[in-house]
N, C-alpha and C positions, 0 to 999 in steps of 0.2 A: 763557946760550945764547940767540941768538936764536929765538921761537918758532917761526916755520916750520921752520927748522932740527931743532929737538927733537920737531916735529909729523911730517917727514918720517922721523927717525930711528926714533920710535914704529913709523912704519909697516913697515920697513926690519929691525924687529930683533922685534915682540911674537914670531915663529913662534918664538922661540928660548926662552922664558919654557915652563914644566913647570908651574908652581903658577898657581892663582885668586890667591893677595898677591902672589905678583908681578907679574901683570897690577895688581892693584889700585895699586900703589907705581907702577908708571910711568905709570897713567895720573893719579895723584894730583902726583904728580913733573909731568907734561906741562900740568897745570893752571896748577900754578904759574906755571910758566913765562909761562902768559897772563896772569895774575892773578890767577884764580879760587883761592876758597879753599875749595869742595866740589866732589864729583861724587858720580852716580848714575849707573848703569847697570841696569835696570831693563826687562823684558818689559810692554808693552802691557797692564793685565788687561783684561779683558771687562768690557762696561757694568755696573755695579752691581756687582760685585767690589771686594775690597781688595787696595791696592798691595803691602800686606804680604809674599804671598807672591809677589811679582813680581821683586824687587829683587835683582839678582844682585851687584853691588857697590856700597859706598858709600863715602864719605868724606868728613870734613872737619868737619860740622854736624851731631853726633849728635843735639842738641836740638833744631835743624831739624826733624829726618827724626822725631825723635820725637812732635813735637804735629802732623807733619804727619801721621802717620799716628793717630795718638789722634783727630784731628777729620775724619777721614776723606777731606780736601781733596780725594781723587785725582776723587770723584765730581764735582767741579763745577769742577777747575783747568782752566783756560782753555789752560793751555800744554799739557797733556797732549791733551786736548782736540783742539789744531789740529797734534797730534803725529800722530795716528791717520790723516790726510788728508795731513799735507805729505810732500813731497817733497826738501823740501831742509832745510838747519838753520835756524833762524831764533831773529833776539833775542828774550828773552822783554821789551825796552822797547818793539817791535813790538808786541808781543800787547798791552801793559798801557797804551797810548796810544791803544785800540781804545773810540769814546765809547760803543759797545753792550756793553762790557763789564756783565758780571752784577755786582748788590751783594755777593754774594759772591764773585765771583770778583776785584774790587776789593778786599775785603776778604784773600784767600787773599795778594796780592802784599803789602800795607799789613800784616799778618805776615810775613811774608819778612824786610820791608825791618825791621821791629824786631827778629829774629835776626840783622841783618847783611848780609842777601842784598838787596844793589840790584838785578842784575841778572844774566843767564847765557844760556850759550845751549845751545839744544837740538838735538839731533843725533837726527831720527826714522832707524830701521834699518829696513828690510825685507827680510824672507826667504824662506825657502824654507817650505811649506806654511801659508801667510798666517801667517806671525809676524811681529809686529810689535812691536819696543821701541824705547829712548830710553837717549842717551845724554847726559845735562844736567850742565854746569859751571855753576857758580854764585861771586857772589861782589860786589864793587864794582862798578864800573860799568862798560860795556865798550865799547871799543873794536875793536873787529875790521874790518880789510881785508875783502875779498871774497874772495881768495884766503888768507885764513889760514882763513874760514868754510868753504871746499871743501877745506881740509886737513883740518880736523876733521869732517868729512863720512867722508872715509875712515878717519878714526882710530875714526869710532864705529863703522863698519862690521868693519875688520880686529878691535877688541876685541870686541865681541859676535859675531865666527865664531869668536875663539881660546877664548872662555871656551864657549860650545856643544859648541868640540870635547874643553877639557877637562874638561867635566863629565857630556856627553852628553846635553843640555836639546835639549828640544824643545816643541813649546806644548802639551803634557799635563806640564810640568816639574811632579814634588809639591809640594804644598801646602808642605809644612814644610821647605821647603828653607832651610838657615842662609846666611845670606852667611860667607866667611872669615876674618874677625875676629869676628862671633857662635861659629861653632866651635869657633876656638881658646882664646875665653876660658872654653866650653862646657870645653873638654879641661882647658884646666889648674883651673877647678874640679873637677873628679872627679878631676882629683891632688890636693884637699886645700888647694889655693891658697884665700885669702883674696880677694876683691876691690881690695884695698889692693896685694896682693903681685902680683895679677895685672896692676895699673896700671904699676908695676918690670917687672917682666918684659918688659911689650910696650911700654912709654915711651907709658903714655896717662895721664887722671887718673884717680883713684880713679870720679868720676863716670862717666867714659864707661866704663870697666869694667862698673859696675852698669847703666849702660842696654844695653850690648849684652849681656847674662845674661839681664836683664829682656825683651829682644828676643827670645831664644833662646825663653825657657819662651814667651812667648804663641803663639809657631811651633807648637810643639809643642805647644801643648794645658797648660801644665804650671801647678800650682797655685803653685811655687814652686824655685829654682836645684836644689835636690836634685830636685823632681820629673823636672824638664828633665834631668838628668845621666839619669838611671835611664831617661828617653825615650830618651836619644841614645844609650845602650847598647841597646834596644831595637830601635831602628831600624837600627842598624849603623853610624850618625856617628860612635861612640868605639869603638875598639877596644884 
């Protein structure tokens, strides 16, 4: 499908989507279609905060998203950064062609690019009582129109009011909030699943399984998958 097409369609059809994965699948499905091989959807945190609990969906690069957050990137990424002020979407080859870029923040892309990620673009959201997040594809290199960059403008808009509305977030969202794939593989450990079984179950590998558990319990506070199961009964995430 042509992507404006599948970008206008997104916009055309997400009110009709009931679940958080199913937002997640079509906007990972809409990536594709550009080229992108992840995304992020993700609230603004506050200076000196972690991204951790900000990330309302993800996909594609759990390894990514993992030593991005182990090294804490969000505090110095340059694209986050010029997310908090722009206005429109912008490439992150823009940002990183910038000669005042920080050593680190030269270094944050120069990781990127050795998980795979050349390049992506970011989608800043603005809301209703200063909330502020991002809606980032990533992936090979990019090429985008200006008019497919203003489609995906609205696409990161309609996805961040449909997942607001179904989850009821606002910018006091909890800390410990899981993304939808952290839950569910949260759920089917406390039925007794294996990591291995749960990789079958949802068509991932056994790895990414353990990293979104391992995602779960740090949310949570938890010293280890059973502590994290016995949290999210606690808190009300399993029932």
């Amino acid at each position: 499908m042509n992507p404006l097409t599948a970008a206008l369609e997104f916009v055309d059809s997400i009110n009709n989507e009931e679940t958080a994965d199913g937002v997640a699948r079509r906007i990972a499905d809409l990536g594709q279609t550009f080229g992108f091989t992840s995304f992020m959807l993700a609230a603004i945190p506050e200076q000196g905060a972690s991204l951790d609990g900000s990330i309302v969906l993800s996909g594609g690069n759990p390894e990514w998203q993992q030593r991005y957050l182990d090294r804490d990137y969000v505090q110095h990424d340059p694209i986050v950064a010029t997310a908090r002020t722009a206005s429109r979407p912008f490439l992150w080859s823009s940002i990183a062609r910038d000669r005042s870029l920080s050593t680190i923040g030269q270094q944050i892309f120069a990781d990127a690019r050795n998980h795979g990620i050349i390049d992506g673009v970011c989608v800043p959201i603005h809301g209703q009582q200063s909330y502020q997040g991002m809606l980032i594809f990533a992936g090979p290199e990019v090429h985008l129109t200006e008019r497919e960059i203003s489609v995906l403008h609205l696409v990161g808009i309609y996805a961040s009011n449909k997942m607001r509305e179904l989850t009821g977030s606002t910018a006091n969202r909890p800390r410990h909030r899981l993304t939808p794939r952290e839950l569910e593989c949260l759920k089917w450990s406390a039925a007794g699943k294996t990591s291995w079984e749960i990789s079958q179950i949802l068509n991932i590998s056994q790895h990414t399984a353990d990293w979104y558990l391992a995602s779960a319990a740090r949310k949570l506070h938890a010293a280890n998958r059973t502590h994290a199961v016995a949290e999210g009964f606690r808190l009300g995430l399993i029932r």
